[in-house]
C-alpha positions in Angstrom: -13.2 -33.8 -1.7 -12.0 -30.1 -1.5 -14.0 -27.8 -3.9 -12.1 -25.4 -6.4 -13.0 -22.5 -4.4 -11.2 -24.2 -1.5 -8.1 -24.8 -3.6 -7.6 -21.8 -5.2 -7.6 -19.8 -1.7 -4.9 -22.4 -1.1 -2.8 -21.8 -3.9 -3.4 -18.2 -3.6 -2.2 -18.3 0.1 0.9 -20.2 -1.2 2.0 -17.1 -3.2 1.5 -15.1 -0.3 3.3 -17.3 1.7 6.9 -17.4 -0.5 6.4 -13.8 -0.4 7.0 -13.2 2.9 9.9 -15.9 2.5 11.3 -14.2 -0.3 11.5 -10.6 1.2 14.0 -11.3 4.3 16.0 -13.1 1.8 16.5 -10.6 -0.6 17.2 -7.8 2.2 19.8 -9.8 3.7 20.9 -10.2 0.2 21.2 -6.4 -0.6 24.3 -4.2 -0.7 25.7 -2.2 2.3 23.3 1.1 2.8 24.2 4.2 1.4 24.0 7.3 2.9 21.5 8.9 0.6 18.0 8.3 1.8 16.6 5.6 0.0 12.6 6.3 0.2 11.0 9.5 -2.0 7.5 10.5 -0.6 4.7 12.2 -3.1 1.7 13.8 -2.1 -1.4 15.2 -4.2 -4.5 17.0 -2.3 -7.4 18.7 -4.3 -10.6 19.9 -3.2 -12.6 20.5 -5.9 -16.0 22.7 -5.5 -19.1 23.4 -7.6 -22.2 25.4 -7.3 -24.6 27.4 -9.2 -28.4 28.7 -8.2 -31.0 31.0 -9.7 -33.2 33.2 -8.6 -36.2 34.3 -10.5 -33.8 32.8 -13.7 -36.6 32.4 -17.1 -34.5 30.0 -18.5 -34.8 27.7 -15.7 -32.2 25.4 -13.8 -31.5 23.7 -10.5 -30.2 24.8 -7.6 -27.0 22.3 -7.3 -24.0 21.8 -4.9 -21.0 19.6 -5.7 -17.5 18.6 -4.1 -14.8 16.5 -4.8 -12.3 15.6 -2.2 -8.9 13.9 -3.9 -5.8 12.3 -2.0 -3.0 10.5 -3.5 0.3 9.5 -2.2 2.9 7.4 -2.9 6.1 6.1 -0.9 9.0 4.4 -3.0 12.2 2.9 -1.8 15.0 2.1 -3.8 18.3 0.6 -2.2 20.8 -0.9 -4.0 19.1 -3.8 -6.1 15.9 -2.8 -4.3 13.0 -1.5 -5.0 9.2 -1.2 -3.1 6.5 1.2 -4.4 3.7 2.0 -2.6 0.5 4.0 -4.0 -3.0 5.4 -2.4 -5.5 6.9 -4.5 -8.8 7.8 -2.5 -11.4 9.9 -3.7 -15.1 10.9 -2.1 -17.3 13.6 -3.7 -21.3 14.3 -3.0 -23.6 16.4 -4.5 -26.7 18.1 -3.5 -29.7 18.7 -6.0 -32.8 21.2 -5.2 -34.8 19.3 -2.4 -33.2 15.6 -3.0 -31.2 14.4 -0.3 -26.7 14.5 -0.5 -25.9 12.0 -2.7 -22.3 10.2 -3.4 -21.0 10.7 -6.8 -17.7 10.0 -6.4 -16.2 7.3 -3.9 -13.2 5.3 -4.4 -10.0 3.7 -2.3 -7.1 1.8 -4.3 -4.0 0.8 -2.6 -0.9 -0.6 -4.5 2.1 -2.3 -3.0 4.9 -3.8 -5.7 8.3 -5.3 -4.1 11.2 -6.0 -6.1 14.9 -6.9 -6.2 16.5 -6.8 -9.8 18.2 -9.6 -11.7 19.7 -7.8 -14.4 19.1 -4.6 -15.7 15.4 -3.1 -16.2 14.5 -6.5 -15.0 13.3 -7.6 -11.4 11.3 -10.4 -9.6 8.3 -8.8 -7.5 5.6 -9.5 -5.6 2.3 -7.0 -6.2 -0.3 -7.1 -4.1 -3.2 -4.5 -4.7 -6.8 -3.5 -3.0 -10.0 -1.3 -4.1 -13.0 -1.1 -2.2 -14.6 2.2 -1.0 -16.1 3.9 1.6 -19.7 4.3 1.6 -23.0 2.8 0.5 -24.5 3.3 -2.6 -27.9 3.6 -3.8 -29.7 3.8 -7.5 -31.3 7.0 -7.0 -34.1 7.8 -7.0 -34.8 4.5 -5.5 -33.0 4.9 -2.3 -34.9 1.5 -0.4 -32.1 -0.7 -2.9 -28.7 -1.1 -1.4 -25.8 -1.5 -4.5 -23.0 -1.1 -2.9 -20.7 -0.2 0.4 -17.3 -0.5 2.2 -15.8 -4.2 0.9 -18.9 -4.8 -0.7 -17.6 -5.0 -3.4 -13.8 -5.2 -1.8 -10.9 -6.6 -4.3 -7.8 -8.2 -3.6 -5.0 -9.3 -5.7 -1.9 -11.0 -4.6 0.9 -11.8 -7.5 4.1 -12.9 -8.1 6.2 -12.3 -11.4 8.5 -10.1 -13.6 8.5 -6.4 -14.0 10.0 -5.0 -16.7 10.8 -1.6 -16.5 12.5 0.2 -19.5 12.2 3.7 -18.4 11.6 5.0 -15.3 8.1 6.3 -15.9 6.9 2.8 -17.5 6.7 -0.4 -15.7 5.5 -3.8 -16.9 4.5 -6.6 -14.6 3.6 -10.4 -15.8 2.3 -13.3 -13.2 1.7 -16.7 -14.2 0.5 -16.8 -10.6 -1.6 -14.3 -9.5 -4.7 -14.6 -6.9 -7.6 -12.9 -7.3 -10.3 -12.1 -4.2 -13.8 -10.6 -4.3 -15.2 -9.9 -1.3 -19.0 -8.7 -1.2 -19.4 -8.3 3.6 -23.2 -7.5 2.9 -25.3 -10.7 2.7 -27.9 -9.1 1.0 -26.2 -8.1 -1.5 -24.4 -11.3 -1.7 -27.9 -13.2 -1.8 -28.6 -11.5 -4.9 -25.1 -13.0 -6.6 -23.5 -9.3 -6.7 -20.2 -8.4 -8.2 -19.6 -12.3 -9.0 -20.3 -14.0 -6.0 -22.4 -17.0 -6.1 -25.5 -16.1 -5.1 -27.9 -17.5 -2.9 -30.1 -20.9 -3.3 -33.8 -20.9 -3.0 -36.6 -23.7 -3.6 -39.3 -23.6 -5.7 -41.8 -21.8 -3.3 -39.3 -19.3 -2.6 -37.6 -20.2 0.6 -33.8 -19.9 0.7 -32.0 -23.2 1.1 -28.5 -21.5 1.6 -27.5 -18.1 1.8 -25.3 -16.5 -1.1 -21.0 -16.6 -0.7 -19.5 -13.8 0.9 -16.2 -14.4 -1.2 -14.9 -15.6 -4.7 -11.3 -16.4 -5.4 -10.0 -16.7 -8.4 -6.7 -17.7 -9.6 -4.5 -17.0 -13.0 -2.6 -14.8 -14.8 -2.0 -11.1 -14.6 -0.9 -8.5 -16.7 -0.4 -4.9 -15.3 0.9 -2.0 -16.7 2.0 1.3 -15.0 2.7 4.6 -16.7 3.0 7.9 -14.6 5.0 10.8 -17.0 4.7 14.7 -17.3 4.5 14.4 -20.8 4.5 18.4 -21.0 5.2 20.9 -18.7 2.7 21.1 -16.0 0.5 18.1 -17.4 1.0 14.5 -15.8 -0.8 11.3 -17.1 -0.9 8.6 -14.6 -2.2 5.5 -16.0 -2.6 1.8 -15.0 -4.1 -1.2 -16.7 -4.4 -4.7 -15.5 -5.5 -6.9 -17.5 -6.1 -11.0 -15.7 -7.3 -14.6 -16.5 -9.0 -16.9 -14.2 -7.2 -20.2 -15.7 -9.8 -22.4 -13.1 -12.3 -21.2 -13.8 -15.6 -24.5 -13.8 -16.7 -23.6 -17.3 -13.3 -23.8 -19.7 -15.5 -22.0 -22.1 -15.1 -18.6 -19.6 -11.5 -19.2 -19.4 -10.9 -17.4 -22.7 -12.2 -14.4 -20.5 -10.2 -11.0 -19.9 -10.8 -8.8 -16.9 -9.8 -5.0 -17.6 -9.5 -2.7 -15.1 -8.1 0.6 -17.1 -8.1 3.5 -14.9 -6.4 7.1 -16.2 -6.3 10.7 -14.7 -4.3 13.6 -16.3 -3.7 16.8 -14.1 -3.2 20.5 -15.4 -1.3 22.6 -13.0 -2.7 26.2 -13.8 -0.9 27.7 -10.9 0.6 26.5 -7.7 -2.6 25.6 -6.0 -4.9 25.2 -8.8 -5.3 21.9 -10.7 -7.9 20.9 -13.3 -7.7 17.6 -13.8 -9.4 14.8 -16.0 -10.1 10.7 -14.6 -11.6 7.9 -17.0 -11.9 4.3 -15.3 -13.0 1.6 -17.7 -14.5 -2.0 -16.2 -15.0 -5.1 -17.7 -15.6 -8.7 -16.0 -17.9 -11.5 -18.0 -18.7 -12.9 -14.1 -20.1 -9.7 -12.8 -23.9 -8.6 -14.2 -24.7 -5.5 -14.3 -28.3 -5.0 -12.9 -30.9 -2.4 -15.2 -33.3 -0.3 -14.1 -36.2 1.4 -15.3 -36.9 5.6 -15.2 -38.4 4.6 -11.8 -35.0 2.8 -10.4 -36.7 -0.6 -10.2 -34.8 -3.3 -11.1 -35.9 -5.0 -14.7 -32.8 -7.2 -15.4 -29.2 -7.8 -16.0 -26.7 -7.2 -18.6 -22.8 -7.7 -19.6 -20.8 -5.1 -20.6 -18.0 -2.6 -20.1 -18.5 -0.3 -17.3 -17.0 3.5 -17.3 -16.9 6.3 -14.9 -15.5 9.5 -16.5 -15.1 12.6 -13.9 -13.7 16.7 -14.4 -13.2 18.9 -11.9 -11.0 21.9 -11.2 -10.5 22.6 -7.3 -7.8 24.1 -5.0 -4.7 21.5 -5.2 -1.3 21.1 -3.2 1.5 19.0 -4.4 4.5 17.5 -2.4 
């Protein structure tokens, strides 16, 4: 008998599947060209420094270097009844302490790719399919022997197919009934120990493993996701997206009730041309994913549930397009 897991990677590749039926369709369906170039590129590049040191200071302090390194872009095409954004946000920063080694304190990769051909007006059927890893290990410092995390481990992948509703041009509002969800944790170590939501690895009672933990989890439900990107004043932009999702298979119909939120907001000042302070807060939650504790000495003492949040400033050098 096939196992969920094996039946929601079907269903998920189903989706995928009419989507790539569904996109020749609707272009042989479109309208003549136009003349007017249909895609509008956008660019955003920051480098954003920090360092202070003392010399003989009373007071006390710490030596300390920091830098941020930001890129987004974005790619959108609208032709006739059609419409296909694309959007890459990537992010690395490190910082560097006195004597302690470079350390990552900022790392991040999140590509998003929504398709659509409109029905009626501010209405369209689309297709979103969106991925978030990132692109380094990480380590809970000052215990530096404990991997937590590196490139697609964690890795997300979400496939969907539904209706956005867009009643402005700066707000967009996207609802799947049938949206696929993939985790992907390419370490087995990590995925031994049941990271990020994967099931994690079986052992007998005198410790010996009886099968090693699952690389992958799929999930499959519904999706809500939500997309605002305005300059609400002059020379002050809020981009902001918020996907909310349901695993409606999941085993235990008790965790079905469950909400996933992934809430992610930046807002960027432009002081001048090619200075930018700007502001990011990214907000986590997901019931299947523990997060581990750790004492003063970074050894591992347990696991709790709970949101997760990541809050960053900066102000750097900065060049728009």
């Amino acid at each position: 008998m096939d196992t969920l897991q094996s039946k929601r990677i079907r269903i998920a590749a189903f989706v995928t599947t009419m989507f790539f039926l569904y996109l020749p369709v609707v272009l042989s369906a479109s309208e003549q060209e136009t003349e007017e170039d249909p895609w509008q590129f956008t660019g955003f590049f920051s480098q954003q420094l920090n360092q202070i040191s003392f010399s003989d200071w009373v007071q006390g302090g710490e030596n300390s270097f920091a830098s941020t390194s930001i890129v987004n872009l974005g790619a959108q095409l609208k032709k006739n009844k059609l419409n296909w954004d694309n959007r890459l946000n990537m992010s690395y920063g490190i910082i560097k302490i006195e004597d302690t080694p470079v350390r990552k304190n900022e790392d991040r990769i999140r590509l998003l790719s929504k398709f659509g051909r409109e029905f009626s007006e501010h209405f369209s059927t689309s297709f979103l399919g969106e991925f978030r890893s990132q692109f380094d290990k990480a380590y809970k410092y000052p215990n530096d022997s404990v991997l937590l995390s590196r490139f697609m481990a964690p890795g997300y992948l979400s496939l969907s197919l539904g209706i956005d509703y867009e009643p402005w041009e700066f707000l967009s509002i996207f609802v799947s009934p049938a949206s696929g969800k993939f985790t992907f944790v390419r370490d087995q170590e990590l995925a031994n120990r049941g990271s990020f939501g994967v099931d994690p690895a079986i052992f007998d009672e005198d410790g010996v493993m009886i099968s090693e933990g699952s690389r992958t989890n799929a999930e499959f439900g519904a999706l809500l996701n939500i997309m605002f990107k305005k300059e609400v004043f002059e020379d002050v932009e809020i981009d902001s997206k918020l996907t909310l999702f349901n695993d409606l298979t999941d085993e235990d119909k008790s965790k079905r009730k469950n909400t996933d939120i992934d809430w992610e907001t930046s807002i960027n000042l432009k002081i001048n041309r090619y200075i930018t302070a700007s502001f990011l807060i990214h907000i986590l939650y997901d019931d299947d994913i523990p997060i581990p504790v750790y004492d003063q000495d970074g050894v591992q003492t347990g696991y709790t549930r709970g949101f997760q949040a990541k809050q960053m400033i900066g102000i750097g050098l900065s060049y728009r397009i």
